[in-house]
C-alpha positions as CSV (number, residue, x, y, z in Angstrom):
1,X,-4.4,-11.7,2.8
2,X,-6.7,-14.8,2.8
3,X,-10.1,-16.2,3.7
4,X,-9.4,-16.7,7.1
5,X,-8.3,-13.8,8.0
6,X,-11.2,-11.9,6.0
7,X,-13.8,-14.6,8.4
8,X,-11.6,-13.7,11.2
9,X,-12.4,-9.5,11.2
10,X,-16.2,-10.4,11.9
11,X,-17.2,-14.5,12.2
12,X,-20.8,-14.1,13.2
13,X,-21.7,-11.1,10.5
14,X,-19.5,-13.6,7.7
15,X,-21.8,-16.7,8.7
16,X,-24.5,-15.0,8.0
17,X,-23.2,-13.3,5.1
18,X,-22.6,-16.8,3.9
19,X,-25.7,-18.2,4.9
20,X,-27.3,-15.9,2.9
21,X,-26.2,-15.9,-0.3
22,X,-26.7,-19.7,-0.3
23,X,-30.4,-19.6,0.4
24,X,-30.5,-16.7,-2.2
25,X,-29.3,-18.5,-4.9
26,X,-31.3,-21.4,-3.3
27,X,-34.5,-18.7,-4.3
28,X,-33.2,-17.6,-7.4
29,X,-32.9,-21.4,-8.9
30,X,-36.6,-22.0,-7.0
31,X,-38.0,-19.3,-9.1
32,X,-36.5,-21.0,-12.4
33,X,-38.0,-24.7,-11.2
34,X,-41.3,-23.0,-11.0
35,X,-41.7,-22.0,-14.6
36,X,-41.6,-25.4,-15.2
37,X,-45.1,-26.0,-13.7
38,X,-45.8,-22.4,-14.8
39,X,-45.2,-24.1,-18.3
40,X,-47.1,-26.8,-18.2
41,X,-50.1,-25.4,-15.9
42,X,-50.7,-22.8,-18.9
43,X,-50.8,-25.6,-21.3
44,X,-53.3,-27.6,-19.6
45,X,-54.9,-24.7,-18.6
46,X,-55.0,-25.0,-14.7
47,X,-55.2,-21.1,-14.5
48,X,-55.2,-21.1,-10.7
49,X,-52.5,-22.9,-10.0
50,X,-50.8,-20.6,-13.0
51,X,-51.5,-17.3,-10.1
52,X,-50.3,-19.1,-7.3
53,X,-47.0,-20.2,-8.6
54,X,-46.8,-16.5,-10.1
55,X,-47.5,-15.2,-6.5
56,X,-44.7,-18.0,-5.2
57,X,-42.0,-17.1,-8.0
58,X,-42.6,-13.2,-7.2
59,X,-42.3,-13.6,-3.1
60,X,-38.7,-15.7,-3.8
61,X,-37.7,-13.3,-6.4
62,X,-38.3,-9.9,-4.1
63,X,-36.4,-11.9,-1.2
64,X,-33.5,-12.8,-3.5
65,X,-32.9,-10.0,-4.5
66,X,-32.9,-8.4,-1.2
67,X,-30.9,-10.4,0.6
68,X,-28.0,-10.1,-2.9
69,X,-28.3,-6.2,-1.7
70,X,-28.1,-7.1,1.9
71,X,-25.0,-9.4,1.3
72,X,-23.2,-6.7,-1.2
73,X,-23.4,-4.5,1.5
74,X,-22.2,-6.9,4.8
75,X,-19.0,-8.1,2.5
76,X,-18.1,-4.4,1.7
77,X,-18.4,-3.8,5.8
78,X,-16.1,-7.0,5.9
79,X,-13.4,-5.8,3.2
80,X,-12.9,-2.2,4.8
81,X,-12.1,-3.3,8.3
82,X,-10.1,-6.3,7.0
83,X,-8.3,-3.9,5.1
84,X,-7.7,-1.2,7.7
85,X,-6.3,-3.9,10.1
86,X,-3.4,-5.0,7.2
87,X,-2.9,-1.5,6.7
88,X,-2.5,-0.8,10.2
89,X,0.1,-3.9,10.4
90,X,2.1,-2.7,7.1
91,X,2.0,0.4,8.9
92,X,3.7,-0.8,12.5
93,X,5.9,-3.9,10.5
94,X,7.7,-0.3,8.0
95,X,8.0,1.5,11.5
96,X,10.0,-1.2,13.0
97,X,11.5,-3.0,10.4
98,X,14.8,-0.4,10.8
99,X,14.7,-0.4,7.3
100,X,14.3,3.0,4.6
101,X,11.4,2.8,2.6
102,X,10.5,4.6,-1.0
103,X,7.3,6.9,-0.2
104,X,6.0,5.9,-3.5
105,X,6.6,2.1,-2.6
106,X,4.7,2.5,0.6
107,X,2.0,4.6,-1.1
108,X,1.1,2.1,-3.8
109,X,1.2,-0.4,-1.3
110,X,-1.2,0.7,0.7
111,X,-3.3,2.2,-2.0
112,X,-3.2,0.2,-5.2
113,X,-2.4,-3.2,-4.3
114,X,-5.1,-3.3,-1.9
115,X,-7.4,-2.3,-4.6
116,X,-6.1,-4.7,-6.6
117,X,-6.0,-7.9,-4.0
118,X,-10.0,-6.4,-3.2
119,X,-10.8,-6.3,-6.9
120,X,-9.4,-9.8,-7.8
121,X,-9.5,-11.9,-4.5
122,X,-11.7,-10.3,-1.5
123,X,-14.6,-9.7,-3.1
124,X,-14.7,-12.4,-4.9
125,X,-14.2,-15.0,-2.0
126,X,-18.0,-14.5,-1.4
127,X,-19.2,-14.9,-5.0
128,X,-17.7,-18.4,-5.2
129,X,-20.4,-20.3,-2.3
130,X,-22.8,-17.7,-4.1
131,X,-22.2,-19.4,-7.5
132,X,-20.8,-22.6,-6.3
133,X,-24.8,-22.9,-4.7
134,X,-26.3,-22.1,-8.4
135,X,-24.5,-24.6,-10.4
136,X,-25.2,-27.2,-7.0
137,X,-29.3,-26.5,-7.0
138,X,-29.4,-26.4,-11.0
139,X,-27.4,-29.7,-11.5
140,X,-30.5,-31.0,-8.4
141,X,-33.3,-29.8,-10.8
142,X,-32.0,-31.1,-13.6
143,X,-31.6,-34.6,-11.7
144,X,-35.3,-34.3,-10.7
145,X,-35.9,-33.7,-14.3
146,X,-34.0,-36.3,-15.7
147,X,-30.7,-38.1,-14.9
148,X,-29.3,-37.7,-18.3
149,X,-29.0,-33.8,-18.1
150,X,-27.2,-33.9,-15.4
151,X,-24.1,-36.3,-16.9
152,X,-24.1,-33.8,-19.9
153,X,-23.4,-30.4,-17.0
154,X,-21.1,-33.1,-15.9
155,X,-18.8,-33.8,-18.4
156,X,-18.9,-30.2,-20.2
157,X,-18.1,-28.3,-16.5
158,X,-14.9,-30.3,-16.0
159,X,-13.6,-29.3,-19.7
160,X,-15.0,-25.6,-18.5
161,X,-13.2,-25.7,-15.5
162,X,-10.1,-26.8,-16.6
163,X,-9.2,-25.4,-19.9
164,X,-9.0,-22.2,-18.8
165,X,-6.4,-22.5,-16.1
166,X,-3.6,-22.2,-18.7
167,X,-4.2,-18.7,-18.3
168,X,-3.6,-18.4,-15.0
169,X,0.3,-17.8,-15.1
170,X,-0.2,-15.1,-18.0
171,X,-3.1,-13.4,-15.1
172,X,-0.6,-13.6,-12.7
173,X,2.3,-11.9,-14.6
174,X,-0.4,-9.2,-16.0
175,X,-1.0,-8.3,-12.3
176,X,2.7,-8.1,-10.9
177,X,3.5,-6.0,-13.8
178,X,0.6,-3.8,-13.2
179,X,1.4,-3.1,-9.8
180,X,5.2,-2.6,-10.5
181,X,4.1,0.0,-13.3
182,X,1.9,1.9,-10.5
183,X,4.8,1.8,-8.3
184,X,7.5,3.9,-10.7
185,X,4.5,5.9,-12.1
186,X,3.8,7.1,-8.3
187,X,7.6,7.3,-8.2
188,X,7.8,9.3,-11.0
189,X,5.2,11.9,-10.4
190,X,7.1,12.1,-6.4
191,X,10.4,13.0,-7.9
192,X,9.7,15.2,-10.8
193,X,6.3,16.6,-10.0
194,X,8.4,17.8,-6.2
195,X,10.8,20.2,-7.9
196,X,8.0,21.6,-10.2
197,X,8.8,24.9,-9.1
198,X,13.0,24.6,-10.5
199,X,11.5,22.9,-13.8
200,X,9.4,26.4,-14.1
201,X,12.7,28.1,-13.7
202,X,14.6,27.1,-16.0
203,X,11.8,26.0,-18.8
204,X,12.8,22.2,-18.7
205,X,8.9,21.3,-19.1
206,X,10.0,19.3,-22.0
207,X,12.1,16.8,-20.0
208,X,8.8,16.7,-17.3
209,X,7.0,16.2,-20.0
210,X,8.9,13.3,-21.4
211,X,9.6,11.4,-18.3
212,X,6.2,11.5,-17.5
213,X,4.6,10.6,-20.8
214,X,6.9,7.4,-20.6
215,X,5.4,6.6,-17.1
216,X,2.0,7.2,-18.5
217,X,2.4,4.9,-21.1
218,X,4.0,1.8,-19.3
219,X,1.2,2.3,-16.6
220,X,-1.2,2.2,-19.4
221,X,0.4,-0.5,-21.5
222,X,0.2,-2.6,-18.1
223,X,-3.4,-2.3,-17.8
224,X,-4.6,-2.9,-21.3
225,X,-2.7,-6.3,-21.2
226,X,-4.4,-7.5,-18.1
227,X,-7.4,-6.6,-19.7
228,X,-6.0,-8.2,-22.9
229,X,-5.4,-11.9,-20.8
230,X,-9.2,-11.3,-18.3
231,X,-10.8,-10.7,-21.8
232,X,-9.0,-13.7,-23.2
233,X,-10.2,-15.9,-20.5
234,X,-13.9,-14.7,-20.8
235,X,-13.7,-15.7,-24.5
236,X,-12.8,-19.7,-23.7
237,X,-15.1,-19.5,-21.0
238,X,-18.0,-18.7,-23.2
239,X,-16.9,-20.7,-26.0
240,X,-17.2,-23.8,-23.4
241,X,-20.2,-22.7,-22.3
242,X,-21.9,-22.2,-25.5
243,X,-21.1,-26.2,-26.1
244,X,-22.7,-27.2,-23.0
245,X,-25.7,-25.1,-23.4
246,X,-26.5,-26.7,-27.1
247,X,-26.0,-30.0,-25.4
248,X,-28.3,-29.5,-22.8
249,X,-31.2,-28.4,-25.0
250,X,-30.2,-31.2,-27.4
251,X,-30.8,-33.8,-25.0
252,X,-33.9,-31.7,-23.7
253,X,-35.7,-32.1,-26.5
254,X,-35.2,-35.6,-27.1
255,X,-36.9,-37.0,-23.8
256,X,-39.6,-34.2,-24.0
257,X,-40.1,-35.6,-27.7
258,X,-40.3,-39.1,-25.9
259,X,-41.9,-38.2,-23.1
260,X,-39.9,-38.4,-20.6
261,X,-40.2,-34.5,-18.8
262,X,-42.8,-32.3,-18.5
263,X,-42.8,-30.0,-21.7
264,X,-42.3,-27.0,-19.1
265,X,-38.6,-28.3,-18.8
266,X,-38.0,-27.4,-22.7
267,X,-38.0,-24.0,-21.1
268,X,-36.9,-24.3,-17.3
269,X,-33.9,-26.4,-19.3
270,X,-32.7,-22.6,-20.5
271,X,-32.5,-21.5,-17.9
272,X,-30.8,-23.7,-15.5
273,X,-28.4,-24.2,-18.6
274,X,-27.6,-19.9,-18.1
275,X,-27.2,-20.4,-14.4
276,X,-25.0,-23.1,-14.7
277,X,-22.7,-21.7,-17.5
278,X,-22.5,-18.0,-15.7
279,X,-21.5,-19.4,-12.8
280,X,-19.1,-22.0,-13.9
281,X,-18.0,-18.8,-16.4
282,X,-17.9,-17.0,-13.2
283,X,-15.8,-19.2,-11.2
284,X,-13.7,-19.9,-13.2
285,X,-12.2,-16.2,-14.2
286,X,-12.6,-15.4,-10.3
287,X,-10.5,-18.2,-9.5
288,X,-8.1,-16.9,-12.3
289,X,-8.0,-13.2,-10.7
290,X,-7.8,-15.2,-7.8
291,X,-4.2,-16.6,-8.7
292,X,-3.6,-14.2,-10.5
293,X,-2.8,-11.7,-7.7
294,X,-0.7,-14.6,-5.8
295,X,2.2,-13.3,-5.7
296,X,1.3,-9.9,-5.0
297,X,-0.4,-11.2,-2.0
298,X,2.2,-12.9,-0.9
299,X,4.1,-9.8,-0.5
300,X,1.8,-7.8,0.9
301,X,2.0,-10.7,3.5
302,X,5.2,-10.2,4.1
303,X,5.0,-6.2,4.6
304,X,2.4,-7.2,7.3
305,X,4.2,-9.4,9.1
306,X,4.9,-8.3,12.7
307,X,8.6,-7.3,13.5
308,X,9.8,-9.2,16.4
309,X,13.0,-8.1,16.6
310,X,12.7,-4.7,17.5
311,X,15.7,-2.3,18.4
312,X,16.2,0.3,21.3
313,X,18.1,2.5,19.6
314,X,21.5,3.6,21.1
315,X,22.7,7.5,21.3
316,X,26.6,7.3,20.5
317,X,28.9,9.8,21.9
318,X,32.1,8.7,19.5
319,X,32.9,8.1,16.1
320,X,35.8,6.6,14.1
321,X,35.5,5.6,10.3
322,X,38.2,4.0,8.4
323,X,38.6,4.0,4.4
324,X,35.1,4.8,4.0
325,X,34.1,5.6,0.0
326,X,31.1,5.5,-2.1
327,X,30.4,4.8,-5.6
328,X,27.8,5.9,-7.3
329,X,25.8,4.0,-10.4
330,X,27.1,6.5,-12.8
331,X,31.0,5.1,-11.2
332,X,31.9,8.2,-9.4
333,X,33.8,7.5,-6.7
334,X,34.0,9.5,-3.4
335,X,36.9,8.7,-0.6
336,X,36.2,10.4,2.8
337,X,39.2,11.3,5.0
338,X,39.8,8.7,8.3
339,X,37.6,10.4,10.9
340,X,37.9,10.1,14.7
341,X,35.7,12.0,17.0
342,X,36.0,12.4,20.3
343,X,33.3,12.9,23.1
344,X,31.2,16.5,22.9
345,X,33.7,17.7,20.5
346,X,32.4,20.1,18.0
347,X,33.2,19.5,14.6
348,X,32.5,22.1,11.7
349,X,32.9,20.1,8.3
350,X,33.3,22.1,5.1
351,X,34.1,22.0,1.5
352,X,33.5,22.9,-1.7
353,X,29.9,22.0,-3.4
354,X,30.1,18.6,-4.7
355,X,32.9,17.9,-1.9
356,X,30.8,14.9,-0.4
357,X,29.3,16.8,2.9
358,X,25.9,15.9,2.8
359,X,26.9,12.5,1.1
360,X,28.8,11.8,4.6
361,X,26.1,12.5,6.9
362,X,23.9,10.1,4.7
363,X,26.6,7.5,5.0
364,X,26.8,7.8,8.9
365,X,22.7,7.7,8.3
366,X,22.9,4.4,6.7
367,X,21.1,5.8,4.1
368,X,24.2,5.5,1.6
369,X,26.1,1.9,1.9
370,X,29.8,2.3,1.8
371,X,32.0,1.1,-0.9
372,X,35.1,0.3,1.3
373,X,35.8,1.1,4.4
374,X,34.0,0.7,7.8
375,X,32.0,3.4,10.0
376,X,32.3,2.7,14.0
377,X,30.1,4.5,16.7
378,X,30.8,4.0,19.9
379,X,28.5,4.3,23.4
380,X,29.8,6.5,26.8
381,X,31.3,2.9,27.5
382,X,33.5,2.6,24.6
383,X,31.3,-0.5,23.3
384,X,30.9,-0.4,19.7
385,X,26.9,-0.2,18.8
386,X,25.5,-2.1,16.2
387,X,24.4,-0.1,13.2
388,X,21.0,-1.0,13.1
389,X,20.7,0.2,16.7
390,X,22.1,3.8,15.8
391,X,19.8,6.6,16.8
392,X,21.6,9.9,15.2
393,X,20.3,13.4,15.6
394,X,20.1,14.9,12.1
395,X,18.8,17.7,10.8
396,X,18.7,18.4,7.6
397,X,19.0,21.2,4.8
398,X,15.3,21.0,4.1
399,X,13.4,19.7,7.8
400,X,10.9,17.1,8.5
401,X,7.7,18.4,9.9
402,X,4.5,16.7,10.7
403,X,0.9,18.7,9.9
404,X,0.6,19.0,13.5
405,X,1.4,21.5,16.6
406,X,4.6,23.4,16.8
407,X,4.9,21.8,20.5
408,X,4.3,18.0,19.2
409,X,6.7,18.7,16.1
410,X,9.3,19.8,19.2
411,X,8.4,16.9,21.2
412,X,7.4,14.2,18.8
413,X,4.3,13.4,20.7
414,X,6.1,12.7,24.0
415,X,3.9,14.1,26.4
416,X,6.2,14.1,29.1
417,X,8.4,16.3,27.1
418,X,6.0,19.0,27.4
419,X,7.3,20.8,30.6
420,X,10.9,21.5,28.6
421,X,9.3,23.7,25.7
422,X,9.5,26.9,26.8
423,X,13.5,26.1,27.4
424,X,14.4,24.6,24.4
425,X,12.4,27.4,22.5
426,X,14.4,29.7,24.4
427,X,17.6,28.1,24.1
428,X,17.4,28.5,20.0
429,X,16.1,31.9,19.7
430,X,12.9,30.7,18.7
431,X,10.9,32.4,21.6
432,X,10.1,36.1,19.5
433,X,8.5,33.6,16.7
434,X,6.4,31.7,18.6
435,X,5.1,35.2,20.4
436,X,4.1,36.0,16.8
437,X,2.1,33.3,16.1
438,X,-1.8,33.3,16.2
439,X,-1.7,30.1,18.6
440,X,1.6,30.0,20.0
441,X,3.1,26.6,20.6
442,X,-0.5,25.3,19.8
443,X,-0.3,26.8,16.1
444,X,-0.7,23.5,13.5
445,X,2.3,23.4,10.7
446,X,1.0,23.9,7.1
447,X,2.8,21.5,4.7
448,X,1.4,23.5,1.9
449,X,0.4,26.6,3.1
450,X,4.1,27.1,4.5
451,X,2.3,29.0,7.8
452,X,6.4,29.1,9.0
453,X,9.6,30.3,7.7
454,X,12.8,28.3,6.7
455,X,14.7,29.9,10.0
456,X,11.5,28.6,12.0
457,X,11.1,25.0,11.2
458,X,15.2,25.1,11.0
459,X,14.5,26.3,15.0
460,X,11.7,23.7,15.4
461,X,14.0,20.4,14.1
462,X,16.7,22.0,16.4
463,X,14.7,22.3,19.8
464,X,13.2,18.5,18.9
465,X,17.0,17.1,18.5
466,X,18.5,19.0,21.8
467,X,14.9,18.1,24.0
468,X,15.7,14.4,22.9
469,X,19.0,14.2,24.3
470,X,20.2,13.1,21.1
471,X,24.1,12.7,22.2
472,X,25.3,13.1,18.5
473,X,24.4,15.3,16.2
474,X,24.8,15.9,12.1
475,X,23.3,19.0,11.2
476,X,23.2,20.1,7.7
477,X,22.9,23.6,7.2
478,X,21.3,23.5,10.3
479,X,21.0,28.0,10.8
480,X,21.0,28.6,6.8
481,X,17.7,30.7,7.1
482,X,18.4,32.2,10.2
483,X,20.3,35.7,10.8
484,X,23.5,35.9,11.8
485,X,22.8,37.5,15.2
486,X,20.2,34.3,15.9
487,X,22.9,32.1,14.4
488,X,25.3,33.0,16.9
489,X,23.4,32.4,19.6
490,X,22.1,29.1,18.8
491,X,26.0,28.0,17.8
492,X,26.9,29.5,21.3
493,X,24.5,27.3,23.0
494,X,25.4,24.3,21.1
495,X,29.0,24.7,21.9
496,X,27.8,24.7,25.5
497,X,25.9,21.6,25.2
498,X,27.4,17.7,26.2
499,X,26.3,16.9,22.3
500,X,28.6,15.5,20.1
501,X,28.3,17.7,17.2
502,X,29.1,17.6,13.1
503,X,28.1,21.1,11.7
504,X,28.1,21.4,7.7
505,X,28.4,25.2,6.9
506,X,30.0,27.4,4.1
507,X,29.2,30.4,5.0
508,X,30.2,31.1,8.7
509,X,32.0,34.2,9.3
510,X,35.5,33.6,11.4
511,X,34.2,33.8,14.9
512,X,31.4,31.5,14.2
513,X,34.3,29.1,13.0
514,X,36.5,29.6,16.0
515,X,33.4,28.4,18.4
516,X,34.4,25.2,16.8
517,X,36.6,22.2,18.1
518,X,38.3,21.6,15.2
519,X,37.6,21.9,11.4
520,X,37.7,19.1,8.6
521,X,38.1,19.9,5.0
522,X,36.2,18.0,2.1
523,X,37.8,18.2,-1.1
524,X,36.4,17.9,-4.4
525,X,38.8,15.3,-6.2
């Protein structure tokens, strides 16, 4: 994320923008040069001129301050759409990337870092010309004034501006570690917080308890030391500034005591020396959040980067695996039997509970990376497809469903799917459910209501794999909440199909298990 690209959402509205809050602070200066004559037109007692440069100093004031209103208001316009379009492009680039992301990765990343890149380097790209102009027009009056005040801004703003930059790697560290202690906190709360309802069960609110306090705490600890290294920066900054400000009013009095100046500028002095030390105060720590979020934006780059290579996934119709095994990080080990499945066979796989069945459909997934061994799917032409190109139908023990139409969660938003429904709902013994159901096909899916039943959306992910014409199938418990009678029926017409299918089931009764091809057997070593 940069200055371009924030120009780039709307050019004429951030020209103006710009524009804007140059001829405002442009005002605000103006309205400090006129005390000066304010000043001195009181002491010589030239009270109309006095209530005309009041009337002039009140007109520049009200229009500063409007167009600082107006401005706040066009950059904010400027930030959301910029942000919408990276968020749109992180969006497409984790779509097609081919690549498994963490939920609570992609949620901070779309949430907290863009806060954080907003906070310390959107909003303030359109501070700097704001400031940059007030430290330009005050060094201009104090020229007018006299040429020695200005050496003194001079000299001081250079030690201002760069003493604090040793900071700037300790910002930048404070801001990484921020967003990587967002990241497991949101992890966290994901994993834990998703099986609340087991943690109930068996009273194990002390370990919830635990693990979450310790994410609390890092999160915390995180955000109290960026705080810690922004506060330590404003303390330099106003150190420095304090030394310029006693210089200016030092030299100040001296040529009014000679003088040199009007005896306004003894006051007008003040408060160009203000304006000069906020802003350079200010631009300084903005440039240090700037930085300070560097790297972060560089990532954020990355994830918005548009994926060229894109894949059209491949529907195998074989499979052959050779010495595959997984370890796990606690160093269990898990060694698969050699597979080799032919085309449309039907395999059932089973084995006792810890056997490794689910394990082996998320190796075939990719999802698990194989210790040893190799994994080979093949097309209808025998060619071996490259992994990344793999498109597996799986459905798993719990289903995916979207908060959206039974029909779209069958056909995945594929409106020329549509016409095939009724068949598919039909073919899995789903047709009595959807008769039952306020809206039919049309009835939206409650993710947290639960408006269906475990058979249902087992029924739903079945339909939405079989309309696709996925060729091979894993399917993980696939009929666990559905009756036997229903059960039956849907094997039958699986075992009718062209499909290559892996089944995992324990509890089939023997004529379900003789609809099968073949069997294999996972055994818990």
């Amino acid at each position: 994320m940069s200055f371009k690209g924030l120009y780039s959402v709307n050019k004429p509205r951030m020209i103006a923008l710009l524009i804007l809050e140059f001829l405002t602070s442009a005002l605000t200066i103006g309205v400090s040069y006129i005390t000066t004559y304010q000043i001195t037109a009181i002491k010589e007692e030239k009270w109309q001129r006095f209530i005309i440069l009041i009337i002039a100093a009140l007109i520049a004031s009200a229009i500063s301050y409007i167009g600082l209103n107006v401005c706040q208001y066009w950059i904010e316009q400027q930030i959301q759409q910029y942000n919408h379009l990276v968020r749109t492009k992180i969006v497409r680039h984790y779509f097609y990337d081919q690549e498994n992301h963490n939920p609570a990765k992609v949620q901070n990343r779309l949430t907290n870092d863009l806060n954080l890149i907003k906070q310390s380097k959107l909003s303030v790209y359109t501070d700097i010309p704001y400031y940059a102009a007030q430290i330009i027009f005050s060094c201009i009056g104090l020229l007018l004034f006299h040429w020695s005040l200005l050496v003194v801004v001079l000299l001081l703003g250079m030690l201002s501006f760069y003493l604090p930059k040793f900071l700037h790697p300790a910002l930048q560290r404070a801001a990484s570690s921020l967003s990587r202690a967002n990241r497991n906190y949101l992890n966290a709360v994901e994993k834990w917080l998703d099986g609340l309802a087991e943690l109930r069960k068996f009273a194990a609110g002390l370990q919830l308890f635990k693990v979450m306090d310790q994410a609390s705490n890092t999160l915390e600890k995180a955000n109290v030391t960026r705080t810690g290294t922004v506060q330590a920066l404003t303390i330099l900054n106003k150190a420095t500034a304090a030394l310029l400000q006693f210089a200016l009013l030092a030299v100040t009095a001296i040529l009014v005591t000679k003088h040199l100046v009007l005896f306004g500028v003894i006051v007008t002095v003040e408060s160009f020396s203000l304006y000069i030390n906020s802003s350079f105060k200010m631009l300084i720590t903005e440039l240090g959040q700037i930085h300070s979020v560097d790297k972060l934006n560089e990532e954020i780059n990355q994830d918005s980067t548009k994926v060229d290579s894109f894949f059209v996934l491949k529907s195998p119709v074989s499979l052959t695996t050779d010495n595959v095994s997984v370890r796990f990080a606690n160093g269990k080990e898990i060694h698969f039997p050699n597979l080799k499945i032919n085309k449309g066979e039907k395999v059932l796989l089973t084995g006792d509970s810890g056997a490794g069945k689910t394990t082996l459909f998320k190796v075939l997934l990719g999802k698990i990376k194989t210790y040893t061994g190799k994994v080979v799917f093949k097309d209808n032409t025998g060619n071996e497809i490259n992994p990344k190109e793999i498109k597996l139908g799986y459905i798993p023990q719990d289903p995916v469903l979207f908060p959206d139409s039974i029909e779209n969660n069958i056909t995945m938003f594929n409106s020329n799917l549509k016409s095939k429904v009724k068949d598919y709902v039909d073919k899995f013994s789903f047709e009595q459910d959807i008769e039952k159901l306020p809206l039919g096909l049309q009835t939206k899916i409650s993710l947290q209501a639960l408006n269906v039943s475990g058979g249902q959306r087992q029924k739903i992910v079945l339909a939405r794999a079989a309309i696709h014409d996925d060729n091979f199938l894993l399917i993980d418990e696939g009929t666990s909440a559905v009756d036997q009678r229903a059960t039956m029926k849907i094997l039958k017409q699986l075992m009718k199909s062209p499909y290559t299918i892996i089944f995992i089931a324990h509890n089939f009764n023997e004529d379900m298990n003789n609809l099968f091809d073949k069997e294999i057997h996972l055994i818990n070593e």
